[in-house]
gemmi code that builds the backbone of each chain (N, CA, C; Angstrom):
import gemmi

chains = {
    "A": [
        ("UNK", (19.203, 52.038, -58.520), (19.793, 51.744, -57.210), (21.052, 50.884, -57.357)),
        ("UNK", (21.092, 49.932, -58.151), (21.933, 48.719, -58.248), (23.170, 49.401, -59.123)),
        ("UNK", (23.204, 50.375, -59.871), (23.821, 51.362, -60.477), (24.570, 52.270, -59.422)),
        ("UNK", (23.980, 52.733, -58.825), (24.608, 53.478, -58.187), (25.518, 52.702, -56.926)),
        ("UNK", (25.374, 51.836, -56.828), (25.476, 51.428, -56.018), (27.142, 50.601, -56.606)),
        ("UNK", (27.192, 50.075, -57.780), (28.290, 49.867, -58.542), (29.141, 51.087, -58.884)),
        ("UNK", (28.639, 51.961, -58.871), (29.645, 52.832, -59.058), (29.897, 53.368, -57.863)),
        ("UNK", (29.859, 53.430, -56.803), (30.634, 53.698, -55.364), (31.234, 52.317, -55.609)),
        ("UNK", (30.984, 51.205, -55.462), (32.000, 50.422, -55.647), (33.463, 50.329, -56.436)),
        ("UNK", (32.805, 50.738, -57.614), (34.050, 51.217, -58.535), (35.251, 52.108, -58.463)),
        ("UNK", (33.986, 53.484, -57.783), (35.131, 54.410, -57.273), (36.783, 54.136, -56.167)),
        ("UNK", (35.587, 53.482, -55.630), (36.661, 52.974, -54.087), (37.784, 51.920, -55.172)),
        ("UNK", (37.506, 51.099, -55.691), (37.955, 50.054, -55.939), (39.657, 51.238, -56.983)),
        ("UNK", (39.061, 52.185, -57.235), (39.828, 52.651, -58.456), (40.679, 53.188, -57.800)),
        ("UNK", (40.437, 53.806, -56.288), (41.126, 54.361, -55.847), (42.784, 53.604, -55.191)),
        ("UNK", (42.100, 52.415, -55.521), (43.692, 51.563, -56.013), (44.075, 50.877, -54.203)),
        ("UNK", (43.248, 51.152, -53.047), (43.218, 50.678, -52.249), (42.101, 49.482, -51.522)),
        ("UNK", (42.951, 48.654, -51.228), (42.055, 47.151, -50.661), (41.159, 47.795, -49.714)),
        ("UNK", (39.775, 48.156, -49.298), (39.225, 48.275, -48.378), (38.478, 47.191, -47.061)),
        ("UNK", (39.406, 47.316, -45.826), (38.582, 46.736, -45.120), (37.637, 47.144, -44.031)),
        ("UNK", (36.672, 46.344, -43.618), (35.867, 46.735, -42.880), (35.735, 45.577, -41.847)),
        ("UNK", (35.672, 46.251, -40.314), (35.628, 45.942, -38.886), (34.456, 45.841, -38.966)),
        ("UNK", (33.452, 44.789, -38.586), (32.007, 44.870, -38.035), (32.365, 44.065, -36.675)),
        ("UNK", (31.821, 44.592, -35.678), (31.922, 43.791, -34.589), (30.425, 44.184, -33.577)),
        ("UNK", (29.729, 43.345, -33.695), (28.366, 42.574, -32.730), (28.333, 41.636, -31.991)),
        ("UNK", (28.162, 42.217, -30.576), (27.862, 40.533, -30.219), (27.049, 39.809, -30.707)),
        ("UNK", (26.096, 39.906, -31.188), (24.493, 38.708, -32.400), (25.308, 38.220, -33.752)),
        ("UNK", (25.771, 37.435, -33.323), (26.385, 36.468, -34.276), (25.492, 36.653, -35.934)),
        ("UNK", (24.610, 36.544, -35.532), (23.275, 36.660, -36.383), (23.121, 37.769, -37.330)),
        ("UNK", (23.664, 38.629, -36.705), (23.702, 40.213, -37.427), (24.352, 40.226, -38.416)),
        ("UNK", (25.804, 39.890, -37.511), (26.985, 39.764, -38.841), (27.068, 38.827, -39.749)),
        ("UNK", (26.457, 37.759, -39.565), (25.984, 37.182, -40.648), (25.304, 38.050, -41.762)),
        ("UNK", (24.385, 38.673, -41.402), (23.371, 39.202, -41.408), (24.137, 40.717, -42.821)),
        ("UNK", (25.308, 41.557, -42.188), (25.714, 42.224, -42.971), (26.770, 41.520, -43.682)),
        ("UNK", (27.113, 40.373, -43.432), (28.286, 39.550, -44.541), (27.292, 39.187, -46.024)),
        ("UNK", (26.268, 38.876, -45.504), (25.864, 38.539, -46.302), (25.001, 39.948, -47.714)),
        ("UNK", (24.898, 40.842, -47.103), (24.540, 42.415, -47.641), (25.864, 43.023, -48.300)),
        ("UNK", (26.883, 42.207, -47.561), (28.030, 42.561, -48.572), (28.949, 41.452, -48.978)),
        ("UNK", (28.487, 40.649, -49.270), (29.286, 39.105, -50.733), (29.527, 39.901, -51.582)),
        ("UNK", (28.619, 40.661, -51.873), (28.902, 40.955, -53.760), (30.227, 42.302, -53.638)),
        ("UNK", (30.322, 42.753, -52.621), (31.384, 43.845, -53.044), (32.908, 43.295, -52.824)),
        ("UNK", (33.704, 44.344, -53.267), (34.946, 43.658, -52.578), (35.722, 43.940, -52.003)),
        ("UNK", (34.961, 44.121, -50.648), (35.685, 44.719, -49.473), (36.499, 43.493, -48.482)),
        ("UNK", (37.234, 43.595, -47.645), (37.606, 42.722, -46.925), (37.172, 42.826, -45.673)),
        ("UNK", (36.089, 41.512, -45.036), (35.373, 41.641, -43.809), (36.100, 40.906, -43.016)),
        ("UNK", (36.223, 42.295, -41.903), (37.121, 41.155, -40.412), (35.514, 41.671, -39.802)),
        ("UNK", (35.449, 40.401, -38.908), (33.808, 39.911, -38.164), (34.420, 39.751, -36.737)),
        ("UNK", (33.811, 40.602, -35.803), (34.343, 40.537, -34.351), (33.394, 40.135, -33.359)),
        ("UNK", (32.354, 39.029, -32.649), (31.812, 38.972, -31.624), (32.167, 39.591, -30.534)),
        ("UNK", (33.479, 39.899, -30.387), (33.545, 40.348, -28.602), (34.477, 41.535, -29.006)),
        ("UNK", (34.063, 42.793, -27.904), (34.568, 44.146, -28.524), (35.910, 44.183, -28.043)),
        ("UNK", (36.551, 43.334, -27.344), (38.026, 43.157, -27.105), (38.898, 42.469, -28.402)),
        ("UNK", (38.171, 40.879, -28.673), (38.847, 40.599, -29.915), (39.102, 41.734, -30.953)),
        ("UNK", (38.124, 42.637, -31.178), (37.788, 43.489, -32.090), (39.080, 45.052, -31.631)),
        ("UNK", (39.091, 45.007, -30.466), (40.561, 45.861, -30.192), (41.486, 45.438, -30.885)),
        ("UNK", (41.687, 44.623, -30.695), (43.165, 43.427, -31.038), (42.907, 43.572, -32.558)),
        ("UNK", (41.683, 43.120, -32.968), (42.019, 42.918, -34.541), (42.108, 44.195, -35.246)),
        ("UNK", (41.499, 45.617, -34.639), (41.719, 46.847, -34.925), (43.678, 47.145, -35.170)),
        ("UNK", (44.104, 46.858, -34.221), (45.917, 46.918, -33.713), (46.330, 46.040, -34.621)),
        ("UNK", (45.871, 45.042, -35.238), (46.825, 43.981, -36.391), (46.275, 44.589, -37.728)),
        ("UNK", (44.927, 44.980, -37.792), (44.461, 44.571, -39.178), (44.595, 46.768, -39.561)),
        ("UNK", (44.160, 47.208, -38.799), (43.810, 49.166, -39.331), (42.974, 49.527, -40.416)),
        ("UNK", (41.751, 48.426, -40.348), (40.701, 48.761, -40.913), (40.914, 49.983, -41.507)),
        ("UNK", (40.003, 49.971, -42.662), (39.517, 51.234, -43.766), (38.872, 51.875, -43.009)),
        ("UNK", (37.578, 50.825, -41.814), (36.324, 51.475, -41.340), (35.912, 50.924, -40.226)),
        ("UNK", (35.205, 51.131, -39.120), (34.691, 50.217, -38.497), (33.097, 50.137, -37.324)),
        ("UNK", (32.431, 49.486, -37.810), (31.314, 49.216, -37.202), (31.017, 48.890, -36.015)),
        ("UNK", (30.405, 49.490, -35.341), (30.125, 48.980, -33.814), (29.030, 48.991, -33.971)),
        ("UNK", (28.115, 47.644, -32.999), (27.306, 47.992, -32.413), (27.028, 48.581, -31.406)),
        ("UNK", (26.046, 49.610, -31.040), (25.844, 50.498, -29.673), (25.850, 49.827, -28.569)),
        ("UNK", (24.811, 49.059, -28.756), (24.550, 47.826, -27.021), (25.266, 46.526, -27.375)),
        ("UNK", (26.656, 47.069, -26.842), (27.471, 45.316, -26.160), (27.254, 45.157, -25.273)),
        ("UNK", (27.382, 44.085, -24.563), (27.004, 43.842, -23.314), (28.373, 43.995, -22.344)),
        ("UNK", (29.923, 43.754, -23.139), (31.054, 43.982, -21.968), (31.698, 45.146, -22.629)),
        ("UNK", (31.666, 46.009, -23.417), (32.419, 47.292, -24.021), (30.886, 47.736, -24.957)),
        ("UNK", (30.240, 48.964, -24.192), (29.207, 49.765, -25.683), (29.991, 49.912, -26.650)),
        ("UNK", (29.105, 50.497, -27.705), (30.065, 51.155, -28.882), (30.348, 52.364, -28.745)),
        ("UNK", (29.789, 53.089, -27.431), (30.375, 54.747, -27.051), (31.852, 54.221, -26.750)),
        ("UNK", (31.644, 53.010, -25.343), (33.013, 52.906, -24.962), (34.121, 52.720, -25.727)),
        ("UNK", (33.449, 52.136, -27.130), (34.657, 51.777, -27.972), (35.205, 52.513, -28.073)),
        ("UNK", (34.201, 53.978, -29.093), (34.942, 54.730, -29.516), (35.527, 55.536, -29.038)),
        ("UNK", (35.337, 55.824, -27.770), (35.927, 56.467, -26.329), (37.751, 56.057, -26.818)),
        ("UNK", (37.744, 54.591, -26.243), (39.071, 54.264, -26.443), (40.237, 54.410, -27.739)),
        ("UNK", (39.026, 54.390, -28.573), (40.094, 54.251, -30.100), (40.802, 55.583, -30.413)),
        ("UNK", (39.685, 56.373, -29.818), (39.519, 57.937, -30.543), (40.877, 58.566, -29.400)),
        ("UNK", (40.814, 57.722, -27.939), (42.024, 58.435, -26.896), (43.328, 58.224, -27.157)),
        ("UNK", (43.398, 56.905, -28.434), (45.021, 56.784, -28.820), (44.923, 57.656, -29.948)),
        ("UNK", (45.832, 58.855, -30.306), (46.540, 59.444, -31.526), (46.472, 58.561, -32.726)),
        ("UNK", (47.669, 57.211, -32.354), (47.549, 56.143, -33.624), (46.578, 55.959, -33.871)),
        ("UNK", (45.569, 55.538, -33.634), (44.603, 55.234, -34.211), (43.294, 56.158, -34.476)),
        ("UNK", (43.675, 57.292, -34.235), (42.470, 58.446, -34.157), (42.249, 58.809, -35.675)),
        ("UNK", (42.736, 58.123, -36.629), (42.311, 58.485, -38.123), (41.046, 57.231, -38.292)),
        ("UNK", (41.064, 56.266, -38.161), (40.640, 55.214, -38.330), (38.954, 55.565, -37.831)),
        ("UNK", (37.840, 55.578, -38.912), (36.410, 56.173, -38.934), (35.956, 55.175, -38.213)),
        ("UNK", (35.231, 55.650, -37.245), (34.267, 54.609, -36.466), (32.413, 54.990, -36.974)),
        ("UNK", (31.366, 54.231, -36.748), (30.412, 53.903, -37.235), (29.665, 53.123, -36.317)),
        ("UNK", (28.782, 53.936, -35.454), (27.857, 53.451, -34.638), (26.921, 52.943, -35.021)),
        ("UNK", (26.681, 51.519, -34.430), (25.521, 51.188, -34.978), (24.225, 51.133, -34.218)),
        ("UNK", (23.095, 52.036, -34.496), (22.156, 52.323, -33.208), (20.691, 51.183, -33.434)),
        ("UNK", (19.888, 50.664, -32.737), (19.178, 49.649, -32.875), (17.847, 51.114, -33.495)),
        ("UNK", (17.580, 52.133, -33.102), (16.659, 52.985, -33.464), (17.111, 54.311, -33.938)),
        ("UNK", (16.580, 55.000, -34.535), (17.034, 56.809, -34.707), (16.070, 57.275, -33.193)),
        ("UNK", (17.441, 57.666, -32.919), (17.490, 58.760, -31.319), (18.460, 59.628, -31.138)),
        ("UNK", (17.927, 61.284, -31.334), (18.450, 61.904, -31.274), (19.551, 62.502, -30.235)),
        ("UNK", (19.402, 61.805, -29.139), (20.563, 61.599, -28.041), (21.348, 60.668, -28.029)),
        ("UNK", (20.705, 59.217, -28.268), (21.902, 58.592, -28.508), (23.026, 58.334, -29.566)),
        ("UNK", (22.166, 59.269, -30.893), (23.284, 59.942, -31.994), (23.956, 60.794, -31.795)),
        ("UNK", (23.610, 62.104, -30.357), (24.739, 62.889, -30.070), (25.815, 62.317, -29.265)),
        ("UNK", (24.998, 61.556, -28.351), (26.156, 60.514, -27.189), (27.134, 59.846, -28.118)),
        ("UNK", (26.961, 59.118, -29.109), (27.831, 58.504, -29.822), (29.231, 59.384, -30.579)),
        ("UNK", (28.253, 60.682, -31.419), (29.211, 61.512, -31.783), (29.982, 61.926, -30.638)),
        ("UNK", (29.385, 62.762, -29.659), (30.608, 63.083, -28.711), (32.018, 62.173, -28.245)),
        ("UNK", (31.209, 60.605, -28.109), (32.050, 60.104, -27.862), (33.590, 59.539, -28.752)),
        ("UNK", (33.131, 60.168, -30.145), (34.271, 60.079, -30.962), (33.860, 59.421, -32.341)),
        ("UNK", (32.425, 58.814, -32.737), (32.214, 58.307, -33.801), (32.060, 59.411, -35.024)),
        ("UNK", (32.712, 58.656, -36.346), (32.731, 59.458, -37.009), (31.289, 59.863, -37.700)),
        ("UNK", (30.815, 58.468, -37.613), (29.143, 58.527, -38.445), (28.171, 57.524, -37.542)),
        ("UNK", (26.851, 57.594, -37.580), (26.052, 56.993, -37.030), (25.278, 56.396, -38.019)),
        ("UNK", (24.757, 54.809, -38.113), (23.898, 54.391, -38.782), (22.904, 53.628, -37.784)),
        ("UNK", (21.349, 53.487, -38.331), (20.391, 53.134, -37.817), (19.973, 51.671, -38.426)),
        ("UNK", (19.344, 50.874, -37.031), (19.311, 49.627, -37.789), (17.613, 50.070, -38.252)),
        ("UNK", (17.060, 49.512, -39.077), (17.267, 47.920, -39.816), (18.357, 48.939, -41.447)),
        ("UNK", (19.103, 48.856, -41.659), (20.136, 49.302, -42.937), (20.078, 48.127, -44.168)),
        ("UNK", (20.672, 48.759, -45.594), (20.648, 47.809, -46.708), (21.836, 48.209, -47.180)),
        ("UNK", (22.246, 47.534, -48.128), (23.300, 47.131, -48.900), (24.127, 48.701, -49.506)),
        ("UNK", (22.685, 49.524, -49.867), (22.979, 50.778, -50.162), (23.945, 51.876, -49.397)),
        ("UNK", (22.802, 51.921, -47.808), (23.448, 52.553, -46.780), (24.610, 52.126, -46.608)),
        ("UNK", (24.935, 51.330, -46.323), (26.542, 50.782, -45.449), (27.568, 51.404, -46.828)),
        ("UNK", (27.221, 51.251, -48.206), (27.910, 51.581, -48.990), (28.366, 52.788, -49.356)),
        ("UNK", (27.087, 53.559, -48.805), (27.215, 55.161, -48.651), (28.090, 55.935, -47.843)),
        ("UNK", (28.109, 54.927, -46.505), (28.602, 55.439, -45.150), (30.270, 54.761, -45.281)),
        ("UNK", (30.480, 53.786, -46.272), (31.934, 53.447, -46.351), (32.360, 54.555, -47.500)),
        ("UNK", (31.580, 54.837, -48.276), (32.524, 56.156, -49.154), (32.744, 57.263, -48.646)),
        ("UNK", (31.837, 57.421, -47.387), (31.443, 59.000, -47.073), (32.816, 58.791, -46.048)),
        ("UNK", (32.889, 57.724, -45.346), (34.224, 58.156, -44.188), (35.178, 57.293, -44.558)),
        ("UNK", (35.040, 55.644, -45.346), (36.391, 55.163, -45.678), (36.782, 55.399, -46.908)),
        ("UNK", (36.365, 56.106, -47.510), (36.709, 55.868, -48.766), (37.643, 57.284, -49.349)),
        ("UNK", (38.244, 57.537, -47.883), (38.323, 59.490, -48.455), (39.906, 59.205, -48.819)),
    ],
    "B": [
        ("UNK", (27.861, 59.061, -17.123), (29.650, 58.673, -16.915), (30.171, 59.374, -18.216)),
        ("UNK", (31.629, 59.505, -18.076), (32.680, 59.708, -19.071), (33.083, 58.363, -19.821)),
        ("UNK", (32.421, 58.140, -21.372), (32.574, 56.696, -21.893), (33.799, 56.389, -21.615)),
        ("UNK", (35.405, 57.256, -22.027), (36.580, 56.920, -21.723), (36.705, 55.985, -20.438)),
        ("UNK", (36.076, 56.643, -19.390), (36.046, 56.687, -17.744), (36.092, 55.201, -17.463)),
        ("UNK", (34.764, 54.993, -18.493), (33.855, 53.448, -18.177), (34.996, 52.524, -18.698)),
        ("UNK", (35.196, 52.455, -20.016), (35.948, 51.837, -20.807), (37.142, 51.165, -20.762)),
        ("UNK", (38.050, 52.185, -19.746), (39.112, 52.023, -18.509), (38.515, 51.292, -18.054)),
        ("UNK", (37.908, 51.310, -17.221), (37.616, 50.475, -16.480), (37.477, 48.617, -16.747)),
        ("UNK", (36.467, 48.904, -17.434), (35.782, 47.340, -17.800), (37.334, 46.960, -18.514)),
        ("UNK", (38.465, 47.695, -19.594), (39.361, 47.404, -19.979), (40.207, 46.695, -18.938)),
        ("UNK", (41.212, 47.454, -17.766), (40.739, 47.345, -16.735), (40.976, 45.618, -16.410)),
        ("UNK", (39.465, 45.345, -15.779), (39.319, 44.351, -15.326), (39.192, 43.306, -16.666)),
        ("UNK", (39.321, 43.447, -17.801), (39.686, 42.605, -18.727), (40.944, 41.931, -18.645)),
        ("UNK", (41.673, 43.260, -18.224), (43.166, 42.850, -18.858), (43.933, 42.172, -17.204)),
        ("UNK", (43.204, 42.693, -16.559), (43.396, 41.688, -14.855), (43.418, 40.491, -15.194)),
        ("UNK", (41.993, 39.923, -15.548), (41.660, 38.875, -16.314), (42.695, 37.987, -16.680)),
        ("UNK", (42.934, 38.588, -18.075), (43.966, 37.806, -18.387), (45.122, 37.923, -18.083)),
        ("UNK", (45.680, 38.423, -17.226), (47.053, 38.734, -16.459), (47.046, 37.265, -15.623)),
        ("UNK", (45.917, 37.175, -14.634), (45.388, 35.840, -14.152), (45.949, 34.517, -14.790)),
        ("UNK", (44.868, 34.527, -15.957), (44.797, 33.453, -16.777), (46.308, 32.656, -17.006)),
        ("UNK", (47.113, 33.995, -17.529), (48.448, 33.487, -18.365), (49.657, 32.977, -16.919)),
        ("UNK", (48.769, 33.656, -15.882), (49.557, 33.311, -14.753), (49.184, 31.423, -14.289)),
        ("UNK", (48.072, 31.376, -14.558), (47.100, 30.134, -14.482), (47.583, 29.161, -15.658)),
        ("UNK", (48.174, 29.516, -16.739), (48.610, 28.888, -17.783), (49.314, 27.951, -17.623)),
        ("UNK", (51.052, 28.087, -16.759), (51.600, 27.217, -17.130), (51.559, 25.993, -16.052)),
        ("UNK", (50.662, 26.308, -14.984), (50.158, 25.300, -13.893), (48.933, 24.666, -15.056)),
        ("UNK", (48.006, 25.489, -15.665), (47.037, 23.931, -16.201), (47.725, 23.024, -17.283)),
        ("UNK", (49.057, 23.840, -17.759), (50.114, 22.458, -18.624), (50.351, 21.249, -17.720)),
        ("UNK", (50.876, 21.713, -16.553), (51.532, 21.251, -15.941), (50.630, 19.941, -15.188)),
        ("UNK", (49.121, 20.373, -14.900), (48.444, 19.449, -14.596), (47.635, 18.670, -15.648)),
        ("UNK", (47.985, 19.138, -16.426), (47.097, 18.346, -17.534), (47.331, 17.242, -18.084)),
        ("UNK", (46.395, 15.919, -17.863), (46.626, 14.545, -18.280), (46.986, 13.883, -19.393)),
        ("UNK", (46.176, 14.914, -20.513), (46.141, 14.355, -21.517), (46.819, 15.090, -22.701)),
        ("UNK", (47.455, 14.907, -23.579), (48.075, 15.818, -25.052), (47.151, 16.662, -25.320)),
        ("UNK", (46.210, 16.472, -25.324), (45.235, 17.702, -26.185), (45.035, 18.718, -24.876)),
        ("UNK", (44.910, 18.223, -24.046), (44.868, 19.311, -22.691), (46.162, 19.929, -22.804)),
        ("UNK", (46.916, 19.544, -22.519), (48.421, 20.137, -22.815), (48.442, 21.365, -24.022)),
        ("UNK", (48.342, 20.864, -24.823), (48.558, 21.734, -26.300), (47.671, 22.875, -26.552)),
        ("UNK", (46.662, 22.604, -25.537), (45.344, 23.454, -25.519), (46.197, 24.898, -24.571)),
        ("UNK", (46.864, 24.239, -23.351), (47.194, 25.683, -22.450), (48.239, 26.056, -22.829)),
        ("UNK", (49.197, 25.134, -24.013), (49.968, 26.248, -24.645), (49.260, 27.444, -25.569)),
        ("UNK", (48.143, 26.590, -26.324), (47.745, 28.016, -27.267), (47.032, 28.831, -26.265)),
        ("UNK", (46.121, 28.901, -25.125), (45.628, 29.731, -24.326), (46.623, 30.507, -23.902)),
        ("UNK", (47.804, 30.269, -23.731), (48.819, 30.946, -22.815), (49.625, 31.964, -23.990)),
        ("UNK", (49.513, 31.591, -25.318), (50.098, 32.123, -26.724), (48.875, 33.170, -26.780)),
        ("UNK", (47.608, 32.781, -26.463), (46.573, 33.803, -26.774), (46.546, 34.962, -26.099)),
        ("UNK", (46.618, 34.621, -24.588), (46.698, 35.834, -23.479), (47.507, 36.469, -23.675)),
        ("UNK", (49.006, 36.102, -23.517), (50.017, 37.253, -24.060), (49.373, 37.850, -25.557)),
        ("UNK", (49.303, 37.334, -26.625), (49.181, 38.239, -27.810), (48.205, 39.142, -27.579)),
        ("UNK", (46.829, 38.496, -27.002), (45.760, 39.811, -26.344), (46.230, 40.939, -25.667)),
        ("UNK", (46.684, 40.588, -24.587), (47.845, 41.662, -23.889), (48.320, 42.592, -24.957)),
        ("UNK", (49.582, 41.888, -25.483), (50.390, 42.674, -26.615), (49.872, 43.671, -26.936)),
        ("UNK", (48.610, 43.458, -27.871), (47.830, 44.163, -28.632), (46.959, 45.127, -28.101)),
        ("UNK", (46.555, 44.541, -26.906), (45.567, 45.573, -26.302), (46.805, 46.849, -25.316)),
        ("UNK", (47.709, 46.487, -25.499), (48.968, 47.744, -24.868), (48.572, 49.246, -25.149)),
        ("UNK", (48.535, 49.517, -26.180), (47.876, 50.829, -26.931), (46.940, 51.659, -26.449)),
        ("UNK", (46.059, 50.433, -25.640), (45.040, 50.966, -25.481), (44.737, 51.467, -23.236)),
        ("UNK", (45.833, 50.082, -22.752), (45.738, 50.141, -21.476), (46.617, 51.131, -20.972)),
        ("UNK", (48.217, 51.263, -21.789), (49.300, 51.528, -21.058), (49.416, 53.590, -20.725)),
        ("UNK", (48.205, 54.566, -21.690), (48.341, 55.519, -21.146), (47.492, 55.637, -19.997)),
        ("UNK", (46.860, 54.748, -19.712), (45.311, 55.145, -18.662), (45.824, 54.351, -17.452)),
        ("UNK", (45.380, 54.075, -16.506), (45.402, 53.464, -15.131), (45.972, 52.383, -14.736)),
        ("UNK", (45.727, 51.519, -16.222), (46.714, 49.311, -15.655), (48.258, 49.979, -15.134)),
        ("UNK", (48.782, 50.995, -15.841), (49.940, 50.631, -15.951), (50.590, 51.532, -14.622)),
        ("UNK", (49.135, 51.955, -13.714), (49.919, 52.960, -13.156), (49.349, 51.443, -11.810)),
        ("UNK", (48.581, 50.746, -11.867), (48.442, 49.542, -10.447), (49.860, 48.852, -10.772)),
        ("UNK", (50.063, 48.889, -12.324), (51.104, 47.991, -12.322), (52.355, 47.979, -12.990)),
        ("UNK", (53.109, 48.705, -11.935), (54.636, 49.717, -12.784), (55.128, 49.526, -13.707)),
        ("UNK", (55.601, 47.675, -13.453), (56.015, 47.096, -14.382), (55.105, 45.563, -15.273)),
        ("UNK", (54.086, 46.333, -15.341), (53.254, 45.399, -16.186), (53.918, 44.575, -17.169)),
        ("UNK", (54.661, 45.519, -17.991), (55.196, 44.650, -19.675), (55.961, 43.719, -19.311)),
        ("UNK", (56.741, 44.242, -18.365), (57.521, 43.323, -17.592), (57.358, 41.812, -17.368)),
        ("UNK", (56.464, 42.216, -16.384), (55.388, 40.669, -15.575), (54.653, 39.703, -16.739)),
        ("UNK", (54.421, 40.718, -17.618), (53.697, 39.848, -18.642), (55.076, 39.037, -19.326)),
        ("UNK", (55.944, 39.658, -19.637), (57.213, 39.304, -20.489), (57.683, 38.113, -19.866)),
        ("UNK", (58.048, 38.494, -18.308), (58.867, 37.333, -17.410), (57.077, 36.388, -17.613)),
        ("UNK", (56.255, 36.500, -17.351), (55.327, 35.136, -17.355), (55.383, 34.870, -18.401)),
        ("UNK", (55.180, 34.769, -19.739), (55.539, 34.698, -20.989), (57.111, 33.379, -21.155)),
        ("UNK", (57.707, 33.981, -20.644), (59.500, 33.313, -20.355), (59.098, 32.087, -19.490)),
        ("UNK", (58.511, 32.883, -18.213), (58.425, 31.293, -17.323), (57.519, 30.030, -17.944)),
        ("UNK", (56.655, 30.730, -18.515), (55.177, 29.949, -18.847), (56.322, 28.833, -20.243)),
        ("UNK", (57.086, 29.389, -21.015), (57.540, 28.802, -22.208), (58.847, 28.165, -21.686)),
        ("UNK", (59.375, 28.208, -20.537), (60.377, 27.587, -20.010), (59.879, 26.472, -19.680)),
        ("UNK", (58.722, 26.444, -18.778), (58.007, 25.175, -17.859), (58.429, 24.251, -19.164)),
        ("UNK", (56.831, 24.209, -20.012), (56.696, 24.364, -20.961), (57.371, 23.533, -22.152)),
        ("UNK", (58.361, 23.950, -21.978), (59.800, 23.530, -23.059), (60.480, 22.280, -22.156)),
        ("UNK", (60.691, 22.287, -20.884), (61.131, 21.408, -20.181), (60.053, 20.035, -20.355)),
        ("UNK", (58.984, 20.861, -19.808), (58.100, 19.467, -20.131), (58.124, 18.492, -21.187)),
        ("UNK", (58.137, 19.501, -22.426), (58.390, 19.013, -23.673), (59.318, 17.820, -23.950)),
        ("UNK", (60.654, 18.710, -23.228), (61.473, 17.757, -24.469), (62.524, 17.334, -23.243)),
        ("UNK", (62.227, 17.045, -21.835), (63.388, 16.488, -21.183), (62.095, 15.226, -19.877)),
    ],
}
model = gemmi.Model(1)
for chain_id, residues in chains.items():
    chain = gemmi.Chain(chain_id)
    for i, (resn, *xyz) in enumerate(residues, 1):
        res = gemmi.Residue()
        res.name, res.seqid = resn, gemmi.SeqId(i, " ")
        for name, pos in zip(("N", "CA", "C"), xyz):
            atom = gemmi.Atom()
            atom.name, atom.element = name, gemmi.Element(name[0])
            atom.pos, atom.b_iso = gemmi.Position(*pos), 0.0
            res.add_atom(atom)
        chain.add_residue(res)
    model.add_chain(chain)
structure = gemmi.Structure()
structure.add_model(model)
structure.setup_entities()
């Protein structure tokens, strides 16, 4: 596991580009929560509590990737990706729902709404690493 | 709903919000007693515009910009007035 898991790291890393990654939750706790599932790699984490800051830091920073959670309380993560996916500029930029359960509607609701991939909580170090090669790492 | 639909929206009344605020800005300089109050509604008033700024991309093809013709505008001239007050206060 820990093998494989270094070598998606490697790959990305070889590919000679800095990767960053958008997580934005309102549960402070969470993102702690995946900062800490990813110390050891070396990606660059921008951490967003509120899905507006997380607009803004999308428009300065153009993430590699970016994480939403599904249930915000003032922007979902459909709505996000609603918005990101309606500007052109930014319609390359992979979005990544993050769903509290596997539900097969609210994984289609999400895709429709423009996400590139869906992940299910509770996730490990592995997954997130999988899901950054599979859409940021192309 | 249409997530876009929603998103507008709540965007929307975000960006009302702070249209408000930065309008509210250079009156809480202006009343404010103390240095750290002061210095505080300059960076609030530095924050709202850059929020604005940034969130442009996202408001100016959908609906803000059609309540408000010249939005960039209003934000620009409050921006000017807010850093005029501001500057006077400062240094005369």
């Amino acid at each position: 596991m820990r093998a494989a898991q270094a070598t998606i790291q490697n790959d990305l890393v070889e590919k000679g580009n800095s990767i960053s990654l958008l997580l934005i939750d309102d549960n402070p706790l969470v993102l702690e929560m995946i900062k800490k599932l990813l110390k050891k790699t070396h990606y660059e984490l921008l951490l967003a509590d509120d899905p507006f800051d997380a607009l803004c830091s999308l428009v300065e920073n153009k993430p590699s990737v970016v994480f939403i959670d599904a249930a915000m309380s003032k922007l979902n993560g459909y709505q996000f990706c609603a918005l990101v996916k309606a500007q052109a500029k930014y319609q390359y930029i992979p979005l990544v729902v993050v769903l509290e359960y596997a539900n097969k509607v609210e994984q289609a609701k999400a895709l429709a709404a423009g996400a590139d991939a869906v992940l299910v909580k509770p996730f490990g170090e592995n997954e997130l690493l999988n899901i950054v090669e599979v859409t940021g790492g192309k | 709903m249409n997530p876009l639909y929603e998103a507008t929206k709540v965007l929307g009344f975000y960006c009302d919000n702070l249209v408000l605020m930065l309008e509210q800005a250079p009156e809480n300089y202006c009343n404010a007693e103390v240095k750290n109050e002061k210095e505080l509604a300059i960076i609030d008033a530095k924050k709202y515009s850059a929020q604005l700024a940034l969130l442009e991309p996202f408001y100016s093809p959908m609906g803000i910009k059609k309540r408000y013709p010249s939005f960039q505008n209003s934000v620009a001239c409050l921006g000017r007035k807010a850093s005029r007050i501001i500057r006077n206060k400062l240094f005369y």
